[in-house]
C-alpha angles and dihedrals in degrees: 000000000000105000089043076057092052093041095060100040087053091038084058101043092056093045084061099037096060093041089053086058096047083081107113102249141132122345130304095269086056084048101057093036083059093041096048083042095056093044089044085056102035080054097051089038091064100032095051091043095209129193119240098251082045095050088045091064094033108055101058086042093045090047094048088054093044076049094048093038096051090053091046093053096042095061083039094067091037087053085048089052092058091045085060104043086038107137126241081218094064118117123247090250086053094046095050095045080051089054100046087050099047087048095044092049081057096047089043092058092042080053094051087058102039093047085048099043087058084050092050095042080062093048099047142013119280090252096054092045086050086046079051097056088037081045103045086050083049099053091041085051085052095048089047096052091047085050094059091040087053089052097045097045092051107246 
């Protein structure tokens, strides 16, 4: 009885999730961020199966972290871009301030998660925050596997 509850809750929230998002807005880009956010939530939603006065404190905590996240990963890949376009004709200063940059980008992203899962661990229950981590790789494995539906199906 459980997972048909979950089914349709999950099965609702992406039907208005992705009504919400036939509303004419931003680029495409904007449009399928939004698309692949309100799937993500709709997914967790269901997964963690979160009470409503637990929903209530998770969702702007879990958001500032997906905020913060995004902007550490981003200047990770660009961090990533420079190591790879790095010189052999820097000098041994340059190449040092590049390494530190590219370690700390990583150190700043492992902080993020360690400050919020100590946020998280005063909002739910241990065993809900550990189904979050299992939840969030199950839904990245999803979106990979539609990716490569997608592909091979020629969209």
């Amino acid at each position: 009885m459980q997972t048909i509850k979950k089914l349709i809750l999950f099965s609702l929230m992406v039907v208005v999730a992705y009504a919400a998002m036939a509303q004419p807005h931003g680029s495409k880009h904007e449009e399928r961020w939004e698309k692949y956010r309100a799937e993500k939530i709709a997914f967790l939603t269901s997964e963690l199966e979160l009470t409503p006065a637990e929903a209530q404190k998770f969702w702007p905590v879990y958001n500032q972290l997906e905020k913060e996240r995004w902007k550490a990963q981003k200047f990770r890949r660009e961090m990533e871009g420079k190591v790879l376009e790095a010189e052999e004709s820097m000098s041994e200063a340059e190449i040092k301030q590049l390494t530190r940059e590219f370690a700390g980008s990583l150190k700043k992203e492992a902080n993020l998660l360690t400050e919020y899962n100590e946020k998280f661990l005063e909002i739910l229950p241990p065993g809900k925050v550990l189904e979050l981590y299992k939840t969030e790789n199950e839904f990245r494995m999803h979106m990979i596997k539609k990716f490569r539906d997608k592909r091979r199906n020629g969209e």
